[in-house]
C-alpha positions in Angstrom: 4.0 15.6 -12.5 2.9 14.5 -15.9 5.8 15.5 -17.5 8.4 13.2 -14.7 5.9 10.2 -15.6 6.1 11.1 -19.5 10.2 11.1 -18.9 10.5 7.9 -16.6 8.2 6.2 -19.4 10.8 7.2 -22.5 13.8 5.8 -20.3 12.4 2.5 -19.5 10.3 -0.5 -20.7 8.6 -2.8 -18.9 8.4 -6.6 -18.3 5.7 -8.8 -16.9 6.5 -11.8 -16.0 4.1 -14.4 -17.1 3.6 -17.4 -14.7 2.8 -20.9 -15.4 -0.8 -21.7 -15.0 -1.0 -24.2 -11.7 -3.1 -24.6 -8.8 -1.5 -23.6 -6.2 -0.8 -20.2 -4.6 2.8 -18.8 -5.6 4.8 -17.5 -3.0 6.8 -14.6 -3.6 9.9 -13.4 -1.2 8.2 -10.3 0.7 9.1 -7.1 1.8 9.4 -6.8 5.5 6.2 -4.4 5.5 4.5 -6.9 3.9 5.5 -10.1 6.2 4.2 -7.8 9.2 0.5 -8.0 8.1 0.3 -10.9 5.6 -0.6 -13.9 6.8 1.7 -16.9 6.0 0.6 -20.4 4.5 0.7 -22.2 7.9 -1.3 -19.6 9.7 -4.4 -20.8 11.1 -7.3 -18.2 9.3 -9.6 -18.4 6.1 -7.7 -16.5 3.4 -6.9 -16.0 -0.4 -4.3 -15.4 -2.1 -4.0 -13.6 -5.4 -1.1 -13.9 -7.5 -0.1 -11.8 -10.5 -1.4 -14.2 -13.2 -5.3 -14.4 -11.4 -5.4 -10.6 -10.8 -4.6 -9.9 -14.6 -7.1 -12.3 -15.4 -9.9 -10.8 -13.6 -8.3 -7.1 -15.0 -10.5 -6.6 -17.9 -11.6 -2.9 -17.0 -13.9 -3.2 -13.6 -12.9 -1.6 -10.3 -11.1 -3.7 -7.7 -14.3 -5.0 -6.0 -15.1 -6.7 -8.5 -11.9 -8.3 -9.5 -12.4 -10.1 -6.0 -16.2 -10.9 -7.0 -15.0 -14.9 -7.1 -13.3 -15.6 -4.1 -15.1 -16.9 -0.9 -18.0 -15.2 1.2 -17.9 -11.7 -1.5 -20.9 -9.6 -2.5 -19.9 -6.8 -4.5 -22.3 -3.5 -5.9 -22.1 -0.7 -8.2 -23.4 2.4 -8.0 -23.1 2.7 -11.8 -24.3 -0.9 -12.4 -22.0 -1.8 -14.8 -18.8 -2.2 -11.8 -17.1 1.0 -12.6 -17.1 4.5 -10.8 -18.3 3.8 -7.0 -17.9 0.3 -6.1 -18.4 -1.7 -2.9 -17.9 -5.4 -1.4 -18.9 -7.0 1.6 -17.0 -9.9 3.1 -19.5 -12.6 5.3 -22.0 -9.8 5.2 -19.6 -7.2 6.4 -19.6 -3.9 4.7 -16.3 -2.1 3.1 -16.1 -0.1 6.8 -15.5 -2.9 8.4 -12.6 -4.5 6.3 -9.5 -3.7 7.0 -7.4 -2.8 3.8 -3.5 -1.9 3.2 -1.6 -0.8 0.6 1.7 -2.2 0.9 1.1 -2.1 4.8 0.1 1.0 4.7 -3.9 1.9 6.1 -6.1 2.3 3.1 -9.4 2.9 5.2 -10.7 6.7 5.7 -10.1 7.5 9.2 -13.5 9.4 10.2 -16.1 7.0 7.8 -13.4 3.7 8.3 -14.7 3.1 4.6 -12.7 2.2 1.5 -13.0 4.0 -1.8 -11.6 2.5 -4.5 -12.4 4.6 -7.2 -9.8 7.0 -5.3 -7.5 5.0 -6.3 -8.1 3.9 -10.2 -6.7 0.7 -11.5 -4.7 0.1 -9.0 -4.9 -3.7 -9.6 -2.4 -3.3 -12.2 0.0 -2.4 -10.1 -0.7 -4.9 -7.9 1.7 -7.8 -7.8 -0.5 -9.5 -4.9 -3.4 -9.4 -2.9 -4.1 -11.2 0.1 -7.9 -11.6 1.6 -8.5 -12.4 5.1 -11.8 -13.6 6.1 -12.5 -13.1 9.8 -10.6 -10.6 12.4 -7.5 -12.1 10.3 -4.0 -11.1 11.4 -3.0 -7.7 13.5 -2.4 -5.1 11.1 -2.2 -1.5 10.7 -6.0 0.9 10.4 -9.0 0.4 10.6 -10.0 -2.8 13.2 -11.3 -5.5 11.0 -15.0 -6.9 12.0 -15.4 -8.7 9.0 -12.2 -8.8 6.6 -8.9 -8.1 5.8 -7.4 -6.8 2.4 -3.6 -6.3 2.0 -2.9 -5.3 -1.7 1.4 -5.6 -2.5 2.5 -3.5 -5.3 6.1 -3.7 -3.9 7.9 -6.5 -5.2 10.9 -5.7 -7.4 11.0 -6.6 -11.1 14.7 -7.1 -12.2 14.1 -7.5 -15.7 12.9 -4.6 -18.5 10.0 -4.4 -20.4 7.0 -2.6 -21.6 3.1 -3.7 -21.5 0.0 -1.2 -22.9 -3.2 -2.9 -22.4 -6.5 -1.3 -24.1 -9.8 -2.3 -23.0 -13.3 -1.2 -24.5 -16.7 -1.8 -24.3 -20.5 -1.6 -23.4 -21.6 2.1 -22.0 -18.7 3.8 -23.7 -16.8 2.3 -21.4 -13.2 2.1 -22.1 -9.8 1.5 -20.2 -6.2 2.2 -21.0 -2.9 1.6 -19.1 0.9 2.3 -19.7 3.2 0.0 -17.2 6.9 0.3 -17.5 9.5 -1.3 -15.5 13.4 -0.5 -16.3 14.7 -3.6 -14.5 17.8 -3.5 -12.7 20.7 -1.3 -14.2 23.8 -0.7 -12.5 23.7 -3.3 -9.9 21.3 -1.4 -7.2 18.3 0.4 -8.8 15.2 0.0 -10.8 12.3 2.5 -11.5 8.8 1.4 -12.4 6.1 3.4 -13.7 2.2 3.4 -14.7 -0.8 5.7 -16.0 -4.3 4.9 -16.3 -6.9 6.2 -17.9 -10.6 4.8 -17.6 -13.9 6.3 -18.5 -17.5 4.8 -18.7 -20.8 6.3 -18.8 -22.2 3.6 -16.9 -25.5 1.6 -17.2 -27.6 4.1 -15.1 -28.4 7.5 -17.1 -25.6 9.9 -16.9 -23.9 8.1 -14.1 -20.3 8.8 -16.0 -17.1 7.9 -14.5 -13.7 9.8 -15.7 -10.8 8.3 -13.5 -7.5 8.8 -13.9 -4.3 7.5 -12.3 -0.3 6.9 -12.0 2.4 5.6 -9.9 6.1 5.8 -9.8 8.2 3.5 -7.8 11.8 4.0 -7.6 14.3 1.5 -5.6 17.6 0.6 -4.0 18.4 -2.6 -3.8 21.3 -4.3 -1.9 21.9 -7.8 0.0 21.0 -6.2 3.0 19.4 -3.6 2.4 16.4 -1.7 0.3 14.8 1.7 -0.1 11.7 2.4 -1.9 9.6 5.1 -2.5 6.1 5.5 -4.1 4.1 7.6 -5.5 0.4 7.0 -6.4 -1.9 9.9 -7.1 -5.8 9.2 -8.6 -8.1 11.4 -10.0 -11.9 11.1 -10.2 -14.7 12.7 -11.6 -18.1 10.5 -11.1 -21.7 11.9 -11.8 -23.6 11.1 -9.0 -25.7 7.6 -9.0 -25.9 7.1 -5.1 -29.7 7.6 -4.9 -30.7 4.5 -6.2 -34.3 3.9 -7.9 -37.7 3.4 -6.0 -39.3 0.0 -6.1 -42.0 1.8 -8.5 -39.5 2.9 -11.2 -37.7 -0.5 -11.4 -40.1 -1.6 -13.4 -40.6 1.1 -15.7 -37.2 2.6 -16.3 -34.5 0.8 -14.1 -31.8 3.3 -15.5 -33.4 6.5 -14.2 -31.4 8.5 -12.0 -32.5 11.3 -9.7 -29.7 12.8 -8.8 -30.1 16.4 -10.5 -33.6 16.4 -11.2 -33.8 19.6 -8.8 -33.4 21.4 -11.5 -35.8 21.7 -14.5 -36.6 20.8 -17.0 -33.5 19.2 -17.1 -31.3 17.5 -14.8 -28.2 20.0 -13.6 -25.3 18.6 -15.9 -22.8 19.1 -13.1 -23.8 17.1 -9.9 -20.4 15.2 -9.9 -18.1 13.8 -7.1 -14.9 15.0 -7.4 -11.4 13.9 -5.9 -7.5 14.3 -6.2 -5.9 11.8 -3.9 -1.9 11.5 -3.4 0.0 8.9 -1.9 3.5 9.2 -0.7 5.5 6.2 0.8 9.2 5.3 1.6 10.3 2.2 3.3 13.6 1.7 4.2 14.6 -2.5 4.3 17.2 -3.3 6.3 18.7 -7.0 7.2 21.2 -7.1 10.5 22.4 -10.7 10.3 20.9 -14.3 9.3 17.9 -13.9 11.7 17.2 -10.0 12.4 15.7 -7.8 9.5 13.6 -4.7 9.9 11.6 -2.0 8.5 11.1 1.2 8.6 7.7 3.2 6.7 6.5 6.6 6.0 3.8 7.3 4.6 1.3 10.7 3.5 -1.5 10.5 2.2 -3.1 14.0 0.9 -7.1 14.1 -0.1 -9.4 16.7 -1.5 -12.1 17.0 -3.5 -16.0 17.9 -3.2 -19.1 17.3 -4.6 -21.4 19.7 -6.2 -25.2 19.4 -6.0 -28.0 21.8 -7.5 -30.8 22.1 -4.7 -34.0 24.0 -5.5 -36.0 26.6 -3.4 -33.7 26.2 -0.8 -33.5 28.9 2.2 -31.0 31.3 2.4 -30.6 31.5 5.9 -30.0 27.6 5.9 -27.0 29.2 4.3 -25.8 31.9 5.9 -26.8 34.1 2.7 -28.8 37.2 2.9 -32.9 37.4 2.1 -33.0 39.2 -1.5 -35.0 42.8 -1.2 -37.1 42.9 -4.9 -38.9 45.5 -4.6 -41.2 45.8 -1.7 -41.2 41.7 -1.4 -38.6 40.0 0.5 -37.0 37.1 -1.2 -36.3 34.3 1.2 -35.7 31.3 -0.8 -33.5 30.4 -4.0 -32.6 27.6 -6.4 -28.7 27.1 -5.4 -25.2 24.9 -6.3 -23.7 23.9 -3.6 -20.2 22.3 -2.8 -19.4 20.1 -0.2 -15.5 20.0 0.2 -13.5 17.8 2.5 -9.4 18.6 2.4 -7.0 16.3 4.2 -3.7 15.1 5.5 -2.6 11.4 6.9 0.6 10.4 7.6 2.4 8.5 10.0 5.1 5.7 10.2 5.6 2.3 10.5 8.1 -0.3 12.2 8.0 -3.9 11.9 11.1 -6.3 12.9 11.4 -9.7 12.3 13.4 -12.6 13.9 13.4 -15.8 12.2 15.5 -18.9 13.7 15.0 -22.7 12.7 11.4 -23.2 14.2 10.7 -19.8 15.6 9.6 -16.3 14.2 8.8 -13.5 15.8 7.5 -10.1 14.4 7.4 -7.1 16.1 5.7 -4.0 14.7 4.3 -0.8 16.0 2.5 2.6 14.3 1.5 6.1 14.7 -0.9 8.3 12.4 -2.3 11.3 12.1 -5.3 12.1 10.4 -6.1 15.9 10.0 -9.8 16.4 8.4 -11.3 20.0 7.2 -15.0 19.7 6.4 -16.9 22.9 4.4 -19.2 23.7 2.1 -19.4 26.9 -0.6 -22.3 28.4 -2.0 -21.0 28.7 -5.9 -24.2 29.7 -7.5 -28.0 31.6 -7.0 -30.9 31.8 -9.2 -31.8 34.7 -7.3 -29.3 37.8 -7.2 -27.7 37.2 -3.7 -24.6 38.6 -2.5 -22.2 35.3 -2.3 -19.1 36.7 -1.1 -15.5 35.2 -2.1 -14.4 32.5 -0.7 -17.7 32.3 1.5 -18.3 28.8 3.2 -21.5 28.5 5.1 -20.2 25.8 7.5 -16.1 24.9 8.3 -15.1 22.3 10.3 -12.3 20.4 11.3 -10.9 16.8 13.2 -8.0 15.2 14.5 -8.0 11.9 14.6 -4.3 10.0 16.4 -3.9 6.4 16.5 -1.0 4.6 18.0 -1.0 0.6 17.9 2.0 -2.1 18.4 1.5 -6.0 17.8 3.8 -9.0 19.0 3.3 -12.0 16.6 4.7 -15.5 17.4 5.0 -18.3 15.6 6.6 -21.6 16.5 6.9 -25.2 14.8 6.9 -27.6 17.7 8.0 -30.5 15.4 7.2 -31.7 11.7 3.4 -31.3 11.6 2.8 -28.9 14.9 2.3 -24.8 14.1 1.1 -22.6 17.0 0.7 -18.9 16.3 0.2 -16.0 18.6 -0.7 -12.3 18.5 -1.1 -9.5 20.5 -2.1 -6.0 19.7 -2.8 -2.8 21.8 -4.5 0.1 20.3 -5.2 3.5 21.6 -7.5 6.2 19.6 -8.3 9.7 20.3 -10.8 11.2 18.5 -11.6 14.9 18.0 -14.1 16.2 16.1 -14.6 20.5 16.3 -18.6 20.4 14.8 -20.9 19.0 12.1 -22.3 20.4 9.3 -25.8 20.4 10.8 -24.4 20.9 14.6 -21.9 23.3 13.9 -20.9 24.1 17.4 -20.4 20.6 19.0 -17.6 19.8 20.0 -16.6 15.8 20.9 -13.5 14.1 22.3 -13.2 10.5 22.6 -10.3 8.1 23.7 -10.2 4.3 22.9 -7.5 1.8 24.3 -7.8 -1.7 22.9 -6.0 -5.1 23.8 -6.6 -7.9 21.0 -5.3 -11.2 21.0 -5.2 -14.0 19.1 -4.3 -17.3 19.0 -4.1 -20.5 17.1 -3.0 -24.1 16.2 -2.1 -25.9 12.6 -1.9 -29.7 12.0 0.1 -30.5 8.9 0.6 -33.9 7.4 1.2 -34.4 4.0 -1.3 -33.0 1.8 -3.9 -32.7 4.7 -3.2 -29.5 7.0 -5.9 -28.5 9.8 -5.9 -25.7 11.9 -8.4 -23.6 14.8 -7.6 -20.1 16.3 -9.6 -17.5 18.0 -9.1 -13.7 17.4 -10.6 -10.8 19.1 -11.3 -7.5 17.5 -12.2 -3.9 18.3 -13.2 -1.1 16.8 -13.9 2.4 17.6 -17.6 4.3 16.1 -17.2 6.3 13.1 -18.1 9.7 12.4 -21.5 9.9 11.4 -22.5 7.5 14.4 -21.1 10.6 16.5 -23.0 13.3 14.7 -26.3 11.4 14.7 -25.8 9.3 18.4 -24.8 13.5 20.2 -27.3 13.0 22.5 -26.2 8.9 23.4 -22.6 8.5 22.8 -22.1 5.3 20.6 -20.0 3.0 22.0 -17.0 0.4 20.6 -17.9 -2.7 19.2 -16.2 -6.0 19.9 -15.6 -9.0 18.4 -15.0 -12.3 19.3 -14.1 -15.1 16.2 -13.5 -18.3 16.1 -12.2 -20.3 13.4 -12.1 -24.1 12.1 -10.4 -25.3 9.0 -9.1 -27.7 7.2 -7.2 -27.8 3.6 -6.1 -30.7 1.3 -3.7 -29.7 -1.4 -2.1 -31.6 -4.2 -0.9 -30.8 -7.8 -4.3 -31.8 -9.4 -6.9 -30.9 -6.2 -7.1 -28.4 -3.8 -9.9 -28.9 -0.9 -11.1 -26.4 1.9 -13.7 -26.4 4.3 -13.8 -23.5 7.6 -16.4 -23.2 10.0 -16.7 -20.0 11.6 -18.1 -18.0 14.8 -18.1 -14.5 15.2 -20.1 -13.2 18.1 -20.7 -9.2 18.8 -21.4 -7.2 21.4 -22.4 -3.6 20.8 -22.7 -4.0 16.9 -23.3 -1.1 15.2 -26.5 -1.7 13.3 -29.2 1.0 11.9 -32.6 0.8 13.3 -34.6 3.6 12.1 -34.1 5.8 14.6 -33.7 9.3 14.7 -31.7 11.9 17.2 -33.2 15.2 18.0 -32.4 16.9 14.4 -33.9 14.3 12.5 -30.7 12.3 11.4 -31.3 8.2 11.4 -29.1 6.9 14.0 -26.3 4.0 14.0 -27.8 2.3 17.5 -25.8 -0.3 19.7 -27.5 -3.8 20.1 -26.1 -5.8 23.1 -25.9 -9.5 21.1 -25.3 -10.3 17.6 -23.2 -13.1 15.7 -22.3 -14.6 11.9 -21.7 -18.6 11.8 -21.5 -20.3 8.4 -19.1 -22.6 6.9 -16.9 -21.7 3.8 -16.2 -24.5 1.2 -13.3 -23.8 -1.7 -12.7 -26.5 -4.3 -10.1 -26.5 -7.5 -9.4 -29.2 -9.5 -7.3 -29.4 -12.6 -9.1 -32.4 -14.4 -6.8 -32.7 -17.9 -4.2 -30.5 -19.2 -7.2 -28.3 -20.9 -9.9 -28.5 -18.2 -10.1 -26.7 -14.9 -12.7 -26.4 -12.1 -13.0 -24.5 -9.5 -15.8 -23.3 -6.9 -16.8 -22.1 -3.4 -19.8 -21.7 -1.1 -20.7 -20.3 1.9 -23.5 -21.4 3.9 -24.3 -19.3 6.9 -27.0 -17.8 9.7 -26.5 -13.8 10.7 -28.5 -13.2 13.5 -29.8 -10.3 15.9 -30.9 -12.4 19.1 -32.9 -8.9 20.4 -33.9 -5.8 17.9 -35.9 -2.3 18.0 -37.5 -1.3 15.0 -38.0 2.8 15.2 -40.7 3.6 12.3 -41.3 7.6 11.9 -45.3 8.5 13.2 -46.1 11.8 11.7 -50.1 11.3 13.2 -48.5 11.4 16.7 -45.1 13.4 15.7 -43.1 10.8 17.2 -41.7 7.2 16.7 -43.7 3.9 16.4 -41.6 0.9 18.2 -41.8 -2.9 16.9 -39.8 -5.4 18.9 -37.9 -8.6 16.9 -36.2 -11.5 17.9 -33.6 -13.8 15.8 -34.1 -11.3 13.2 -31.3 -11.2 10.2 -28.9 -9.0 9.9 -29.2 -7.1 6.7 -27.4 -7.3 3.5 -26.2 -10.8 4.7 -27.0 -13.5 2.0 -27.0 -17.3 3.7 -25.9 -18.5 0.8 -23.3 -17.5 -1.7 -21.5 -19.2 -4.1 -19.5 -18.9 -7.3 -18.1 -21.7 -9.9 -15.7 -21.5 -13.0 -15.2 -23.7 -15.5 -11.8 -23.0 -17.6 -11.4 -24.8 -20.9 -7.9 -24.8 -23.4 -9.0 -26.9 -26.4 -6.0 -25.7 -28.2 -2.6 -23.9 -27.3 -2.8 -20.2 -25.7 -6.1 -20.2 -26.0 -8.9 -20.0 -23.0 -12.3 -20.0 -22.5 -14.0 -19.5 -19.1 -17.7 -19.7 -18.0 -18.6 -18.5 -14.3 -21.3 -18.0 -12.4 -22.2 -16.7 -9.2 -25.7 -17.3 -6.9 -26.5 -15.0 -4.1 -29.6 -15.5 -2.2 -31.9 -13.1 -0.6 -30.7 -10.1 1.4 -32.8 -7.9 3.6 -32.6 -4.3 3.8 -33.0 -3.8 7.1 -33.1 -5.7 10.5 -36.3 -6.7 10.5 -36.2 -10.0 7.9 -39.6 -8.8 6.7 -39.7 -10.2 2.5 -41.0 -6.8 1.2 -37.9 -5.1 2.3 -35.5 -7.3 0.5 -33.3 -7.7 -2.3 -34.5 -10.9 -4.5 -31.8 -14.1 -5.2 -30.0 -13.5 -8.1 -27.8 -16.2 -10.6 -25.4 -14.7 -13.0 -23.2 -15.7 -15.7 -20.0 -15.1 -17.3 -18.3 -15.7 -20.3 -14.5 -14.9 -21.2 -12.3 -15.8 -23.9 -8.5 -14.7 -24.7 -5.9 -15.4 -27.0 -2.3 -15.1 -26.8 0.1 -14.5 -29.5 3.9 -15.7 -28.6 5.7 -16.3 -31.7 6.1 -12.6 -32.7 8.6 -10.2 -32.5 6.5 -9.0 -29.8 7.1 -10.7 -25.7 3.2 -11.1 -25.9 -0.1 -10.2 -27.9 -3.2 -10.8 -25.8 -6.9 -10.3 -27.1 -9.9 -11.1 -25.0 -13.7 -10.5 -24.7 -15.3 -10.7 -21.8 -19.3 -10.8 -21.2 -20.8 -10.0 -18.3 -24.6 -11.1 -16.9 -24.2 -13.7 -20.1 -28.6 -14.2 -19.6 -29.3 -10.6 -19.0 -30.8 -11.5 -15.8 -32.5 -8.2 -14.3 -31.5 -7.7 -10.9 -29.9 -5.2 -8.0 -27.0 -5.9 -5.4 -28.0 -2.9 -2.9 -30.3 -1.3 -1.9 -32.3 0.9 1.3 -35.6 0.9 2.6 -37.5 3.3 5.1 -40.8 3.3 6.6 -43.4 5.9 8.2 -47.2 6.1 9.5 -49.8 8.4 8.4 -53.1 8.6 8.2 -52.9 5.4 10.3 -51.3 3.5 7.3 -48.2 2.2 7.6 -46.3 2.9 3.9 -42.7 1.2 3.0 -40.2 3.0 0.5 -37.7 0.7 -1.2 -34.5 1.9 -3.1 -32.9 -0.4 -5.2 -29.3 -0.1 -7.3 -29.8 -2.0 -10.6 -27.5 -3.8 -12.2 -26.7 -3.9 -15.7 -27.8 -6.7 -18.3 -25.9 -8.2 -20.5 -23.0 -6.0 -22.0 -19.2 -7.1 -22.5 -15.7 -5.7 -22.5 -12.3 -6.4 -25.1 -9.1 -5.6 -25.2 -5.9 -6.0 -26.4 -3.0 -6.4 -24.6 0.4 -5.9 -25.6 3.9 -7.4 -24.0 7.0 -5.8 -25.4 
């Protein structure tokens, strides 16, 4: 495979084309896959939309999370603490398992933890020609239900003209970041072929939490009035030392870089306790248009996982393995230090259809999808300390799920005169779920069948500059797999959503205003709540009443020809109207039980909000200061202060250069410095609690984030 992206890179060059700084969003002609699950500019729901200039802005070597970490209601975390390796982001609170993300239409979520890992998917922003984020249930789309977000990432639109870019980043923890793009533009009327590799490695702020990630993409495509075919191919590569521990409340103020993870083994920690993963993507679409109204769209789409990750675990027993005792001598050996592997190998594919009728005031889109997901879980035994018999090939648990999904949607949108937009949408959903065992319950079997109906609906008021708009959505969403594993004995059950949006937007060359009010009340939320099943496993437990409400206000203003402003805030109240604390009691062997009212719900700040101040005191050059204010987050359910993550202020500063009047399209340096005031703080976190000896003792785990440190590059525009 190297060797196709080495050739496709020596027959082509690529060409980026560099837009005109303004305020307002550009709007690209779309791809029918796209249209299906994008929502347009009249559409009444909180969104943002990120053209190619902003994303290669904010592309200065972090993952994707936190190229979004500016836009409206975002919190973002890194395991590493300096935003590279494992990343995450929460939208109003809602973590990446409830945000629905698509790549090119296609469903980005994992199908049995409905999470999103980006670092499966390296630098993929560069790719990236837009990114739409939906705030809210959002529009019906293809995956994973959305409970608190939306994401739909376009790498599909077509460049027509040639070119070349290489863009080289380095910087603070070794960290450094470099990407080929190559586009061939059209040649002989129909086709064009575009290509990329990435490389980026970091060895992160927290000790030895390393990151080598690798990835590429090939996009070749026919092009005719009437008709296109594309196909893609992405495929990323990652090797990341663990970091997922976190560090105790104790050791953040000795040494807020330790990490745990391979201190098993002594004296020093096991070099090898990596996460490790090879995911392929493969996509076609076929475009086709049948006259001046009808065009339609067909997908495909397989998407191939595996990986594992390897742990060392001292004085472990070997019949927790399936290994034989060790005879030494007369004494019986039953325990060892061991590696271990957990591996997960899988397969989903599916397809995609999406038709579209649009008439003077009237369009109507019509899409439906089916997927697969085919999941093999097992672990291997690769090493002993002791001289056990590990056969080949030997996996001490193996099991396996199916996962179909089938869903269709009807959108329709109609302008009943000049300033009158009304939108409907309705989607049905039907999930069947099999899972054949767990790791720890080997010989469970489960099989569970969903059918959803969501609608939604809304209204737009345009005038001018002024455009105001309400709509209601309802959403649905199935439990993931660790809530079956640890709910076996009470079978988790679907959550719902009901949302309700209010908005308004002025827009004018110089100002852009928004303000949205939002409700979104649940029943059956999935929250944790220290409980434990009957092997010990902390439970995911259904509460009957739950709700977000906050109000989201954006703000841009282009003050001269060399100053620019722009902000947001969201100010809002996540409540739990009734919750049950579960605290372990090891004097009675059982569980304590504390009962809360209007508690919060955790890791749901009521206040975030982010400013930037842009500044061109001379020609092609820019200087930009941000900041970003999060206030306090709990760790659990229980709002109690000593479980919580404390409000944090950061800061900033970029600066770039470009060169135009060379031989070269474009010469681009920039420096970027993040946490400009090296403010000491975390972004996630966990917390448990137990009794004994009739004390009641707190643990806290915290995920520091780095202090000051910066990134530069160089990028260069043939």
């Amino acid at each position: 495979m190297n060797k196709l992206i080495l050739q496709l890179l020596c027959c082509t060059v690529h060409f980026c084309y560099a837009q005109a700084t303004k305020l307002a969003d550009t709007t690209l002609l779309q791809p029918v896959e796209i249209t299906a699950v994008r929502a347009q500019d009249k559409t009444p729901i909180a969104k943002t939309n990120l053209g190619k200039q902003e994303i290669e802005k904010q592309n200065t070597g972090m993952d994707l999370p936190f190229i979004f970490n500016h836009t409206a209601s975002i919190t973002v975390s890194s395991d590493a603490g300096n935003g590279i390796g494992y990343t995450y982001l929460r939208i109003r609170g809602s973590d990446a398992s409830r945000i629905n993300v698509t790549l090119n239409g296609i469903p980005f979520n994992d199908a049995e933890s409905q999470g999103t890992f980006f670092v499966d998917m390296p630098d993929i922003a560069s790719s990236a020609s837009q990114i739409q984020i939906q705030r809210g249930v959002g529009t019906s789309a293809n995956g994973t239900g959305a409970f608190g977000g939306s994401i739909n990432i376009n790498t599909n639109e077509p460049v027509l003209k040639s070119g070349l870019e290489f863009n080289n980043n380095a910087g603070s923890y070794h960290s450094i970041k470099n990407t080929l793009v190559l586009h061939s533009g059209l040649f002989k009327k129909h086709f064009t072929a575009d290509g990329r590799i990435s490389h980026v490695k970091s060895d992160g702020y927290i000790e030895r939490a390393s990151s080598r990630l690798h990835s590429a993409m090939i996009s070749l495509t026919y092009l005719n009035p009437k008709n296109s075919i594309r196909f893609n191919f992405i495929s990323g590569k990652e090797k990341t030392y663990q970091a997922w521990n976190g560090l105790s409340e104790e050791l953040l103020h000795i040494n807020r870089r330790y990490n745990s993870s391979g201190t098993e083994k002594k004296p020093d920690p096991y070099q090898n306790e990596t996460d490790n993963y090879l995911q392929q993507h493969f996509q076609l679409f076929i475009n086709q248009k049948f006259s001046a109204f009808w065009k339609a769209n067909i997908t495909g789409f397989l998407t191939h996982g595996k990986g594992f990750y390897e742990q060392y675990k001292a004085g472990k027993k070997l019949s927790a393995y399936g290994l034989p005792n060790y005879f030494n001598g007369a004494d019986t050996v039953y325990t060892s230090d061991i590696v271990r592997q957990l591996w997960l190998n899988n397969y989903f594919y599916g397809n995609i259809f999406s038709a579209q009728y649009e008439k003077s005031q009237r369009q109507i889109i019509i899409g439906a999808g089916w997927n697969q997901y085919k999941g093999k879980h097992y672990g291997k035994v690769t090493w002993a300390k002791e001289p056990v018999f590990i056969p080949s090939n030997f996996k001490w648990y193996n099991n396996n799920a199916f996962k179909n999904e089938f869903s269709s949607f009807v959108k329709w949108t109609e302008n009943f005169s000049k300033n009158w937009h009304l939108f409907a949408d309705l989607q049905v959903k039907k999930v069947v779920y099999h899972i054949n065992g767990f790791r720890d319950n080997p010989t469970i079997n489960l099989s569970n069948r969903y059918f959803f109906i969501n609608p939604k609906a809304g209204i737009t008021y345009s005038k001018g500059k002024i455009k105001t708009y309400f709509s209601y959505a309802h959403g649905s969403k199935e439990p993931n797999r660790d809530d079956f594993e640890a709910g076996i004995n009470e079978t988790p059950k679907p959550e719902y959503l009901h949302d309700f949006e209010l908005g308004s937007e002025y827009k004018s060359p110089t100002i852009q205003l928004g303000i949205n009010a939002y409700l979104m009340l649940y029943k059956n939320q999935l929250v944790h709540t220290g409980k434990v099943n009957d092997v010990g496993a902390y439970t995911r437990t259904n509460i009957p009443k739950s709700y977000r409400s906050g109000v989201e206000i954006t703000a841009a203003a282009k003050i001269s020809k060399w100053l620019m402003v722009n902000g947001n805030i969201t100010l809002s109240r996540n409540k739990i109207k009734n919750f049950t604390e579960y605290i372990d009691d090891y004097d009675n062997n059982n569980q304590a039980v504390n009962f809360y009212k209007q508690t919060n719900i955790s890791f749901s700040p009521n206040i975030i909000s982010s400013a930037t101040l842009e500044y061109a005191p001379v020609s092609n050059l820019q200087i930009g200061l941000s900041g970003k204010f999060i206030s306090r987050q709990f760790l659990d359910n229980t709002s109690q202060m000593n479980k919580s993550i404390k409000p944090y202020y950061t800061q900033e500063l970029s600066t770039a250069y470009t060169f135009t009047n060379t031989h070269l399209k474009e010469i681009k340096l920039f420096v970027q410095v993040y946490n400009l005031f090296s403010t000491l703080y975390v972004a996630n976190g966990y917390t448990f609690s137990y009794i004994y000896n009739s004390e009641r003792s707190t643990s806290n785990y915290y995920f520091p984030m780095a202090p000051i440190h910066f990134m530069a590059g160089i990028n260069i525009k043939l």
